[in-house]
C-alpha positions as CSV (number, residue, x, y, z in Angstrom):
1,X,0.9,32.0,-9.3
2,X,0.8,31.0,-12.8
3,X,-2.4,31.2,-14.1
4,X,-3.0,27.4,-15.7
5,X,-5.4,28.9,-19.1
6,X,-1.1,29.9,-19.9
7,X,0.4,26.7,-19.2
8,X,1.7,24.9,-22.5
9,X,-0.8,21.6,-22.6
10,X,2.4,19.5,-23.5
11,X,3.3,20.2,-19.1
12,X,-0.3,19.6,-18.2
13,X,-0.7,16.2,-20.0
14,X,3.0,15.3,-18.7
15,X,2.0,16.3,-15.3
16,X,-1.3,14.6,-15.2
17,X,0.5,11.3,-16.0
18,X,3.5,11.7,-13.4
19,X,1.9,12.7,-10.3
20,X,4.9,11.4,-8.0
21,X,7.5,12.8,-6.1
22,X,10.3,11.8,-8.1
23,X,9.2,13.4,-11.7
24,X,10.8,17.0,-11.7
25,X,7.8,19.5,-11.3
26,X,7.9,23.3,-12.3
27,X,4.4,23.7,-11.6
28,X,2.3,25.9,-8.9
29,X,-0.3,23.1,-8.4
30,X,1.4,22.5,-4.9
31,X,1.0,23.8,-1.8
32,X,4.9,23.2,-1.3
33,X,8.3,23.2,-3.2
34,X,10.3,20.3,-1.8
35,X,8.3,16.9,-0.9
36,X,8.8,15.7,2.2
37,X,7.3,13.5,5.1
38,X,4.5,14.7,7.8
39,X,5.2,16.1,10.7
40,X,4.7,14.3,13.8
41,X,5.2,10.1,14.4
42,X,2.6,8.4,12.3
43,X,2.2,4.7,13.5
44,X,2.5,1.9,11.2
45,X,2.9,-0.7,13.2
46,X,-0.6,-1.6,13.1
47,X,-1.6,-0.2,9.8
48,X,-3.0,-3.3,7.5
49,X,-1.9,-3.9,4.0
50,X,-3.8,-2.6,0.7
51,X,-6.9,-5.9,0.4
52,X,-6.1,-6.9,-3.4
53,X,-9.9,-7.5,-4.6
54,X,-11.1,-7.6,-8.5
55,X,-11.3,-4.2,-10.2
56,X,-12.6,-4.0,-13.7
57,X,-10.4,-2.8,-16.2
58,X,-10.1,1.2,-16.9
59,X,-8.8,2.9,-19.6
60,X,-7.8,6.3,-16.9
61,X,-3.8,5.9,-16.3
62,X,-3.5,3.4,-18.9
63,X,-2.6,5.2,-22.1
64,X,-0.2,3.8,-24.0
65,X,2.8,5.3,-25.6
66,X,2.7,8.1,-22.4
67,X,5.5,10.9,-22.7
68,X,7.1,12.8,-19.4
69,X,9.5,15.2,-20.1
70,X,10.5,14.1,-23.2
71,X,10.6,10.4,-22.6
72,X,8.2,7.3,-23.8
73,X,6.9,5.1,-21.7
74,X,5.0,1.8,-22.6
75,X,2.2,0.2,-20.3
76,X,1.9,-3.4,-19.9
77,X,-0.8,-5.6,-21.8
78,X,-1.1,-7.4,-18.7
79,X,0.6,-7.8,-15.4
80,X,0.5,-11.6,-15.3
81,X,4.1,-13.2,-14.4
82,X,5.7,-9.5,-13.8
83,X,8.4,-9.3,-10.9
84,X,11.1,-7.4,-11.4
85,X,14.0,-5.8,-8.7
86,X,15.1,-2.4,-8.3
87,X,15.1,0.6,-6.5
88,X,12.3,2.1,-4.5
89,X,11.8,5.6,-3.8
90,X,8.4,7.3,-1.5
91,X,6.5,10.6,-2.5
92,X,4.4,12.1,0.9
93,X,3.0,15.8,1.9
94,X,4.0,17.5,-1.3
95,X,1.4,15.0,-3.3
96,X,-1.1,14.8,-0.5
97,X,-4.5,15.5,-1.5
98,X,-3.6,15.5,-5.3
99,X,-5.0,13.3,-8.0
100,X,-2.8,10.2,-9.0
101,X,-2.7,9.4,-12.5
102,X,-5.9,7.9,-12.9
103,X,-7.7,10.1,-11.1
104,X,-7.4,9.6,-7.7
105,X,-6.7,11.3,-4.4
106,X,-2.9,10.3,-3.4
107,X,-3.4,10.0,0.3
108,X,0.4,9.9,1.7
109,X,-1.0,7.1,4.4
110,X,-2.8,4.7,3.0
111,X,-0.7,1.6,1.3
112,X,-0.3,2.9,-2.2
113,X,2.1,3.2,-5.1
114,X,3.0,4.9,-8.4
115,X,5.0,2.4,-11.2
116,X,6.0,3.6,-15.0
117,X,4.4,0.3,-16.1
118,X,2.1,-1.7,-14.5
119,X,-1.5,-1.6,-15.1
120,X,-3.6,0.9,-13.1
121,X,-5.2,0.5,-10.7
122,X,-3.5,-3.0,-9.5
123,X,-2.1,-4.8,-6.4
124,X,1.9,-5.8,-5.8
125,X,3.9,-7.2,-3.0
126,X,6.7,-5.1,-2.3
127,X,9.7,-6.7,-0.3
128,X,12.8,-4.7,0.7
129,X,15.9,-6.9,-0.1
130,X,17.9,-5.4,2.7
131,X,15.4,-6.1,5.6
132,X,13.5,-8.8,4.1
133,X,9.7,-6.8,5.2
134,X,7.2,-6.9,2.6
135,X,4.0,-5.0,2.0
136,X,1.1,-5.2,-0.3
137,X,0.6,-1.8,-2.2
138,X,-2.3,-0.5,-4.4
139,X,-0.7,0.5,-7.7
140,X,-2.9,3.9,-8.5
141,X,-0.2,6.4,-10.4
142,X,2.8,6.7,-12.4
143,X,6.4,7.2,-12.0
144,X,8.7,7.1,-10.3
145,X,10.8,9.5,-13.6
146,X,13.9,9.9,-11.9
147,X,17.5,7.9,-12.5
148,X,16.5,4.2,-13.0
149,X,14.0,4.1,-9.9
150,X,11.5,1.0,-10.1
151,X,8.7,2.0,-7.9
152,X,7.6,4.9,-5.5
153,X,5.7,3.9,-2.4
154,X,3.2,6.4,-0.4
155,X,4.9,7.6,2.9
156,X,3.5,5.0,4.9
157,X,4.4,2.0,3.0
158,X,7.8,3.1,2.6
159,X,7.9,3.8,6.5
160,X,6.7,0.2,7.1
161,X,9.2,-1.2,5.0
162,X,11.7,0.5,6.8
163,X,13.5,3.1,4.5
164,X,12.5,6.8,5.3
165,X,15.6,7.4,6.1
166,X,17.7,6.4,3.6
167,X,15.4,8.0,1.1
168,X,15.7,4.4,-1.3
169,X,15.5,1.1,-1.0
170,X,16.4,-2.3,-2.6
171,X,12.9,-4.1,-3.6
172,X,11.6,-6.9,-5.3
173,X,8.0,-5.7,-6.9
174,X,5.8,-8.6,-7.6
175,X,2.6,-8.2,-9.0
176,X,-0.6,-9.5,-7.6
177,X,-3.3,-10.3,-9.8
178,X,-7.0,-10.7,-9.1
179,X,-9.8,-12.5,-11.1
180,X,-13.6,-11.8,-11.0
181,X,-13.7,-14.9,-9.2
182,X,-11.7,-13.6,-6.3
183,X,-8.6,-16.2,-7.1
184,X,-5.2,-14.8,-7.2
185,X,-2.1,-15.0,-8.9
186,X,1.2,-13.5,-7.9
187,X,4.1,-13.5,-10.5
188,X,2.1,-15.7,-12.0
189,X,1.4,-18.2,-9.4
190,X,-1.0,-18.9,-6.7
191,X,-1.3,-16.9,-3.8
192,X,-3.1,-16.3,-0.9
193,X,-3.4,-12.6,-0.3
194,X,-0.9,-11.7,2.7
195,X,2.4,-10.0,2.6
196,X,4.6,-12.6,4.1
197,X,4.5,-16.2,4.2
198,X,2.1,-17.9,6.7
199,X,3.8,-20.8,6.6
200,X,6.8,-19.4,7.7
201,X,5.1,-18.8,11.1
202,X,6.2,-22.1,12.4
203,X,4.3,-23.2,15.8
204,X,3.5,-19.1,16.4
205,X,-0.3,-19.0,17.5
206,X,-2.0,-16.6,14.6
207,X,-4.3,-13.3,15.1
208,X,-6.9,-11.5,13.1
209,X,-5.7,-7.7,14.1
210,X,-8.9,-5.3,13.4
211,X,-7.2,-2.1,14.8
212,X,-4.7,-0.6,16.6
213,X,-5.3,3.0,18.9
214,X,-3.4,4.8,21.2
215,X,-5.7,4.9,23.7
216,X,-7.7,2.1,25.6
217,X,-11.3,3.2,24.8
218,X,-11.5,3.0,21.3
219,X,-9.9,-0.3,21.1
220,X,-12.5,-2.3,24.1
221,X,-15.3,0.1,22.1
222,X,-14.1,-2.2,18.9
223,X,-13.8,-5.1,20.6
224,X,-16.9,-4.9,22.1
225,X,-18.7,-4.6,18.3
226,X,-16.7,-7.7,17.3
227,X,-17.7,-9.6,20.0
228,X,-21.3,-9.5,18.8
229,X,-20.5,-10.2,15.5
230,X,-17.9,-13.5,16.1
231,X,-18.2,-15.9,19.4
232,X,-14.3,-16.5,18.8
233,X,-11.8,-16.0,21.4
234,X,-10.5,-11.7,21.1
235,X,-8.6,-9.5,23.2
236,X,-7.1,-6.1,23.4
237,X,-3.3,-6.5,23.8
238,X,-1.2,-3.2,25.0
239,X,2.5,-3.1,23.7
240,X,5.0,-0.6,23.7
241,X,7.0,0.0,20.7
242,X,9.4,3.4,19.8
243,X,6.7,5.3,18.7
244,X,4.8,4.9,22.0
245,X,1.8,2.4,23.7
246,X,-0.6,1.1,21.6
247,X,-3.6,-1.2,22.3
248,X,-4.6,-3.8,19.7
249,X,-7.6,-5.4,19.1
250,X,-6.8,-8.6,18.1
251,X,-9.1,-12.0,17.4
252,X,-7.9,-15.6,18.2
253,X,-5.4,-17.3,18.8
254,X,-6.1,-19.3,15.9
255,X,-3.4,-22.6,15.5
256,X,-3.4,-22.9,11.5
257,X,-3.8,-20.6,8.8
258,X,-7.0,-21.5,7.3
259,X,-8.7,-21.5,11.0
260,X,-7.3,-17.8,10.9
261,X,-8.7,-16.8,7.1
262,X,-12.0,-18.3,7.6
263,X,-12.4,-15.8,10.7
264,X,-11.3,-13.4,8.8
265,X,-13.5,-13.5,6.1
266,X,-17.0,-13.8,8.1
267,X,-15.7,-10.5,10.2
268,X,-15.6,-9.0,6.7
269,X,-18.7,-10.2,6.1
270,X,-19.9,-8.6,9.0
271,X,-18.4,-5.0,8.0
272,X,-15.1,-5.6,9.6
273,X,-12.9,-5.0,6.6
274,X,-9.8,-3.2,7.7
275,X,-8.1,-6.3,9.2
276,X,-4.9,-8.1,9.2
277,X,-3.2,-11.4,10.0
278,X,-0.2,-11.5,12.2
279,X,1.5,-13.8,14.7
280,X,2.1,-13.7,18.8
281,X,5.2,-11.7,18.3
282,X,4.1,-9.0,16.3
């Protein structure tokens, strides 16, 4: 292992900024060689988007002019009004457990990304053109540095959006932007905070999904906690999907959209903060 006290500074600083599985890496900081996903079948078919909420401005992962092997890269003044298509790549165990660009822990399951440009940290909407799903990312490192890739998602949001497999993705990356007054802006116009459309939902009865667990217990434990925080109607629903039975605790039905949000936002209140809104057929 090479000791790092010999390591030219220039590949430190141009590591420290990259961070992401598509920037080539000649370094012993990792644990393996290749990236690649987990092993096992992790579940995202309950896992909730990234909650966009006001973050002061920092100056870690922002540096602008930044060089990576070679090459400048400029970071934005603002993200206000930015959407832009492209291709998506995903970074997973190779990264996992390593600090992003600004100084954080890159955690190959939660619902983050790295971007060349965009502010960090900050929130976008990514929606695969091919499928049409969309999630909400937290924007916490840089890259991707490879070909003319747009953005890398963590394992899991590239798994929710339904490209593992082909390794890329056709996106649209539209960034979400979030006041101190809790008002947000997406591409430069208003938005509500969800990854799709409610008004899309039609007729469809909506839920407030607080978890989702393999096994019984742990999903009527949470719904018994919720019941004494919120008199509304909740339920544990068991499904079956490909990756095997699952049983969701889920609050509601709610008939409109704002019914739905304003339940939403006392459970957070009440400590309930890992939630998500969803229809019947989800």
């Amino acid at each position: 292992m090479v000791k790092q006290s010999v390591v030219p500074m220039l590949v430190l600083v141009a590591l420290a900024i990259a961070g992401c599985s598509s920037t080539p890496d000649h370094s012993s900081r990792y644990s393996i060689s290749q990236d690649r996903a987990p092993a096992g079948n992790f579940d995202v078919s309950g896992l909730q988007d990234a909650q966009p909420r006001y973050e002061k401005p920092r100056s870690a992962g922002n540096k602008s002019p930044y060089t990576v092997w070679g090459k400048s890269y400029r970071v934005m003044s603002s993200n206000e009004r930015y959407v832009q298509q492209g291709t998506a790549s995903w970074y997973g165990e190779k990264f996992h457990g390593h600090k992003t660009s600004n100084g954080e822990i890159f955690n190959m399951y939660a619902m983050s990304a790295a971007h060349k440009s965009l502010r960090i940290p900050s929130y976008a909407r990514v929606t695969n053109l091919d499928n049409g799903r969309s999630v909400i990312v937290r924007v916490n490192d840089r890259g991707p540095f490879h070909g003319d890739r747009l953005i890398d998602l963590s394992y899991a949001a590239a798994k929710k959006l339904g490209y593992l497999g082909s390794g890329t993705a056709r996106v649209e990356v539209a960034a979400i932007n979030v006041r101190p007054d809790g008002s947000m802006t997406m591409a430069g116009k208003p938005f509500g905070g969800s990854s799709e459309p409610i008004a899309s939902t039609g007729n469809q009865a909506l839920f407030v999904q607080l978890g989702s667990f393999s096994h019984r217990s742990p999903a009527q434990m949470l719904l018994e906690q919720a019941s004494q925080a919120i008199s509304n109607p909740m339920r544990v629903r068991e499904i079956v999907t490909e990756s095997g039975r699952f049983h969701r605790v889920q609050v509601g039905p709610f008939h409109n959209e704002d019914e739905a949000l304003e339940a939403q936002t006392r459970l957070e209140d009440r400590g309930f903060k890992e939630s998500i809104l969803l229809t019947d057929n989800h």
